[in-house]
Structure formats: C-alpha cells, structure tokens
C-alpha positions as CSV (number, residue, x, y, z in Angstrom):
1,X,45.7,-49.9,11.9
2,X,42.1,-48.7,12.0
3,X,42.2,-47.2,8.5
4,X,43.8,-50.4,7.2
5,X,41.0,-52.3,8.5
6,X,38.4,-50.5,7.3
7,X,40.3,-50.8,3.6
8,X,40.9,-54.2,4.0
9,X,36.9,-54.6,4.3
10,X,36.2,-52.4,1.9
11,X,38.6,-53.9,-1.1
12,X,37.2,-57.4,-1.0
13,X,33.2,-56.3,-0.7
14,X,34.0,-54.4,-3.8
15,X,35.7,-57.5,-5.4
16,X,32.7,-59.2,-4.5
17,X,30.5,-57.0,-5.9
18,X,32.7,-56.7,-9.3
19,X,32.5,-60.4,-9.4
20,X,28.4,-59.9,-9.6
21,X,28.5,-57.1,-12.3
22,X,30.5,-59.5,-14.4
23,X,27.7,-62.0,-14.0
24,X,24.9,-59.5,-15.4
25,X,27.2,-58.0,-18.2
26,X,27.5,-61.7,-19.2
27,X,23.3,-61.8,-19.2
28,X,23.5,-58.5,-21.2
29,X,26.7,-59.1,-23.9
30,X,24.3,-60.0,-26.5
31,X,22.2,-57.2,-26.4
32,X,22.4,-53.8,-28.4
33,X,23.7,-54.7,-32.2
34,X,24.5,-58.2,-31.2
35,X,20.6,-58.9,-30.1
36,X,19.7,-57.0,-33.7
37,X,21.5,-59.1,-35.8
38,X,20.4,-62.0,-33.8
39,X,17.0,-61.0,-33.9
40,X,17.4,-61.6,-37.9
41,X,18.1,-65.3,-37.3
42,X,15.2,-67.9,-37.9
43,X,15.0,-71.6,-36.8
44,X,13.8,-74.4,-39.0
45,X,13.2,-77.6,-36.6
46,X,15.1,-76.0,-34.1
47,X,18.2,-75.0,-36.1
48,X,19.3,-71.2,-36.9
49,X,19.3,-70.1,-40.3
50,X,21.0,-67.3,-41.5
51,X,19.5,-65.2,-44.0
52,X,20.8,-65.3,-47.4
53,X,20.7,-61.7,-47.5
54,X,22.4,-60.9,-44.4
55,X,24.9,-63.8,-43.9
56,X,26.7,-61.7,-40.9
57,X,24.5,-62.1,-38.6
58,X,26.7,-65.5,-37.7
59,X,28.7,-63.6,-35.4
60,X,25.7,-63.9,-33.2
61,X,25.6,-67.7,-33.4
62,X,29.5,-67.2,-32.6
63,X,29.4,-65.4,-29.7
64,X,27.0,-68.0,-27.6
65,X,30.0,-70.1,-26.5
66,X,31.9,-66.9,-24.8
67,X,28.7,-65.3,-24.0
68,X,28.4,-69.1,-21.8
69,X,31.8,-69.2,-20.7
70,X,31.8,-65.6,-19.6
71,X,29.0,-66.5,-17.0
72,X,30.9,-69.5,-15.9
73,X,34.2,-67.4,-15.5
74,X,32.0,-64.4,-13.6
75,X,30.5,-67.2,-11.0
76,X,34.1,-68.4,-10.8
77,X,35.4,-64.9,-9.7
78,X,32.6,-64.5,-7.2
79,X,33.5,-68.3,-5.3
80,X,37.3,-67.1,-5.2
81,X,36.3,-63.8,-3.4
82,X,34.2,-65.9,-0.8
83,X,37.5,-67.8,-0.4
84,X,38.7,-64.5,0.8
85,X,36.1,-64.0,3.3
86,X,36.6,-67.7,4.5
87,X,40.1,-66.6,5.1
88,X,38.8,-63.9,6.9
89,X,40.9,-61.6,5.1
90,X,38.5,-58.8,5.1
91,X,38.2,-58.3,9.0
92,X,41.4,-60.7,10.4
93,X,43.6,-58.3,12.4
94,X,47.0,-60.7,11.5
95,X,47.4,-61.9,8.4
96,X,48.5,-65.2,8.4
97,X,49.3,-68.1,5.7
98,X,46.1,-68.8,4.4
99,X,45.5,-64.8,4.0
100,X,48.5,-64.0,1.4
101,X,47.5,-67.9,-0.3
102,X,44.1,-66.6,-0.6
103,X,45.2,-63.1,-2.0
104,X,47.6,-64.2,-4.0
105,X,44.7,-67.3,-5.8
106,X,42.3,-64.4,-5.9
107,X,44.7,-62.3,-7.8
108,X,46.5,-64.3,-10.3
109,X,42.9,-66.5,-11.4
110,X,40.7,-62.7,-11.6
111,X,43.4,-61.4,-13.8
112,X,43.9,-64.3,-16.0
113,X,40.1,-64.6,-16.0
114,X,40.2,-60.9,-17.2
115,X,42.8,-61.0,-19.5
116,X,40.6,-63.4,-21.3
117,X,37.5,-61.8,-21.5
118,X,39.2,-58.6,-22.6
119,X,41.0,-60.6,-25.6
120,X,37.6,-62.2,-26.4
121,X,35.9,-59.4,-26.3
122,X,38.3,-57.5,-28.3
123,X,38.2,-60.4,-31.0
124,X,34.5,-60.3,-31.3
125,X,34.5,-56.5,-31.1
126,X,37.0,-56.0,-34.4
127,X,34.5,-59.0,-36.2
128,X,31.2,-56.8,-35.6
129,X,32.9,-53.2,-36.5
130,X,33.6,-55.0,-39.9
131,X,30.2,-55.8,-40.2
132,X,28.6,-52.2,-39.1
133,X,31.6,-50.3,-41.0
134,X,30.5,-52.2,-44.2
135,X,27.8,-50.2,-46.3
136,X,26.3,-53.0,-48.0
137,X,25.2,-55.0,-45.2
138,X,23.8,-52.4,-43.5
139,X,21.6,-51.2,-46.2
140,X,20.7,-55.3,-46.0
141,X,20.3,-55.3,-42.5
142,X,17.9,-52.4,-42.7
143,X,15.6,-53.9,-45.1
144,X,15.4,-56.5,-43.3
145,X,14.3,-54.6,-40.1
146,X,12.2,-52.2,-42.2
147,X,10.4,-55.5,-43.7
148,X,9.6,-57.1,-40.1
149,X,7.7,-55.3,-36.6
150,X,10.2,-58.4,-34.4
151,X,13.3,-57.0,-35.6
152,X,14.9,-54.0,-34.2
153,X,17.9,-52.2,-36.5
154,X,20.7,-51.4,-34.0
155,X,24.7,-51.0,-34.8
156,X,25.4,-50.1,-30.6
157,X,28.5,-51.1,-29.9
158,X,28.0,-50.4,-25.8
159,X,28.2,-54.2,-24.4
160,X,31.6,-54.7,-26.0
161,X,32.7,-51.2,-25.1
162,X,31.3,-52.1,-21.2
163,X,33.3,-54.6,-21.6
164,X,36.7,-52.5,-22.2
165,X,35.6,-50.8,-18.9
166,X,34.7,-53.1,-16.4
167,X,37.4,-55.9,-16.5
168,X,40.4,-53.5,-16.3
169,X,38.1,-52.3,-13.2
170,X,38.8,-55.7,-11.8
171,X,42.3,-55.5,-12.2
172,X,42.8,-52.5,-10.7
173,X,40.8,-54.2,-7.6
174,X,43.3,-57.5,-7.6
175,X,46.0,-54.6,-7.9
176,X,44.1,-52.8,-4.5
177,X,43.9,-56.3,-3.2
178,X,47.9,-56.8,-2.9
179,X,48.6,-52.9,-1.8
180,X,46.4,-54.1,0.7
181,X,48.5,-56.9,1.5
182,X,51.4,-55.0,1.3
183,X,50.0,-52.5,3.8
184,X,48.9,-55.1,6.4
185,X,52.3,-56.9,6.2
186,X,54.4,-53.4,7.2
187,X,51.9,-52.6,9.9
188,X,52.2,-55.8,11.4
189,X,55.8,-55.7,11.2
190,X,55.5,-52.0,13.1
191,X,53.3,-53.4,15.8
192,X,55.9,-56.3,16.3
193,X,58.8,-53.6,16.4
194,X,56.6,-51.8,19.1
195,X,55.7,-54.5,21.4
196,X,59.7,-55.6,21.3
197,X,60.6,-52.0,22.5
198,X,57.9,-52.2,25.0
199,X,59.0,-55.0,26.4
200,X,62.5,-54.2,26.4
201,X,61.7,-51.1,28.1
202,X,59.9,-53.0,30.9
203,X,62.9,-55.4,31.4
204,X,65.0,-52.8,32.0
C-alpha cells in the first residue's frame, strides 16, 4: 500500500505540473519561424499588413486564435488537476466516489483537450512546412530580413515539433492516472479480503 501511495502522489503532482508546461509552451508557440514571419508583419492604424512580397506570413495572423485558446485549454487542465487534490486523490487512503468521478473528469477532459491541440497543431504545422519547403518565398523572406536589423530569418520548426512531444506526455499521464486507479481499487479490495479473514479467524 505504501508504494501505491507514494505513486498516487506522485502521478497527479506531475499532472499538475504538465498542466503548467502547457501554459508556457502556449506563451512560446509563436516563437522560432512563426515569430520570424511575424516579425515581417506591419500595422497601419493598428491593423496588420502583410507584405506584398511575402504574402505567407498570414499564417502568423492565423495562429493568434489557437495560440489564445491553447492558454485557455492549458489553465483549464491545471483547475481539473486541483479538482483532484480537492478530492484528495493524491494522499486519500480509500478511494471513494468523488475519487474515480474526479479521475475519470480529469481523464476524459485532458485527453480531449489534447487531442485538440495535437490536431491543431498538426494543421498549422503542414500550413508552415508548405511555406519553408517553398523556394521562392524563402528567397523573399530573406530579403526581407537581409533589408531590415528588426527582423530575424528563421524556418525552426521546434514549437510545433514540442508540441508533438508534450501532449502525448499528458496522455500517457491521464493513462498513469487510471493504472493508478486500477491499482488502488485491487488493494482495497485485498485489504477488505484481509480484515474479513481476520475477523473470521477471531470468531472462531
């Protein structure tokens, strides 16, 4: 039982802290290429305006709603961990009600959460390979950098790639999260089995 404890404890401060990574890779999504190409942008009266000479660099102005919505969804993941520790899921010897509720919220919202993400991010990932793969623009993007000291050429593709790793992390955690479960329920179950036999034992 010990070692389940200390598990138990262990799986939902790492889901906590999962929950805070995905809320700085959401204040870092548009950097590497995407902050280039963004750093191309102008504004006129507070509206962008794409260069006529590097049109592509809308997929910047695209990505600002996700880029939003991925820190909403991040601060979202870290309030339905704290639902586990309100449950006292991480330290409660018996699980009880609320517990597998509480697992079973956690799990099914993270991992629609990170399906999302994962399906954004692949959408937006396959938009800006087009645009680094393609010759022409780069050679346009580059004289544009070349021509200005603010603007910084980059084609890294590391935030989407980050991405790719961290959310299937988070899976694997909800995954850990109801092995966990599963765990606690057969030990409690065993204890149950060994305080009948004890007590039939001292009424005989």
């Amino acid at each position: 039982m010990k070692t389940q404890m200390k598990f138990q404890r262990i799986i939902c401060l790492v889901m906590l802290i999962l929950g805070a990574l995905s809320a700085v890779y959401s204040f870092i999504y548009c950097s590497g290429g995407l902050a280039g190409l963004g750093s191309t942008i102008t504004k006129r009266e507070g509206v962008p305006v794409l260069r006529d000479t590097l049109p592509e660099a809308q997929i910047y102005l695209d990505v600002q709603p996700f880029n939003d919505a991925l820190l909403v969804l991040s601060i979202v993941m870290i309030l339905l961990t704290v639902v586990l520790y309100i449950t006292a899921t991480n330290k409660r010897r018996n699980y009880y009600v609320s517990n597998y509720v509480a697992v079973a919220f956690v799990c099914v919202a993270d991992i629609a959460i990170c399906l999302y993400i994962l399906v954004q991010n692949g959408i937006y990932f396959g938009e800006y390979l087009n645009i680094i793969n393609d010759a022409d623009v780069l050679a346009a993007y580059k004289a544009i950098a070349d021509g200005s000291a603010a603007i910084q050429y980059s084609t890294a593709v590391w935030p989407f790639v980050l991405g790719f790793v961290l959310y299937p992390i988070i899976i694997v955690g909800c995954g850990a999260l109801i092995f966990n479960l599963v765990w606690k329920t057969k030990m409690m179950k065993g204890e149950k089995a060994l305080l009948a036999g004890a007590t039939v034992k001292e009424v005989a």
